[in-house]
C-alpha angles and dihedrals in degrees: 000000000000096000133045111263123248092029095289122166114252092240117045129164117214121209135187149101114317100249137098099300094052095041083041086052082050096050088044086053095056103040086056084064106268125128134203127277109215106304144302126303107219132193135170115222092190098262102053140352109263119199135203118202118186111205119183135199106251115241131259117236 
């Protein structure tokens, strides 16, 4: 598949706690066909540790 499917963007961030649904939005992604784009960013807001992923739909060559 050349294009993301649904309509999706080729680059999304995904945000969130850092607990099983958003580990659980990360593993859907991927196994859409998305990667990873380099790791995680992490904060702390002072109540819980929040992550942001990029995945990115791998090129065509």
């Amino acid at each position: 598949m050349s294009t993301p499917p649904d309509g999706l963007p080729i680059y999304r961030v995904l945000t969130g706690p850092d607990d099983a649904v958003f580990c659980h939005r990360v593993s859907e992604a991927i196994a859409l066909g998305y990667e990873l784009h380099e790791g995680p960013a992490v904060t702390f807001n002072g109540e819980r540790v929040i992550v942001a992923q990029a995945v990115v739909w791998p090129a065509q060559s």
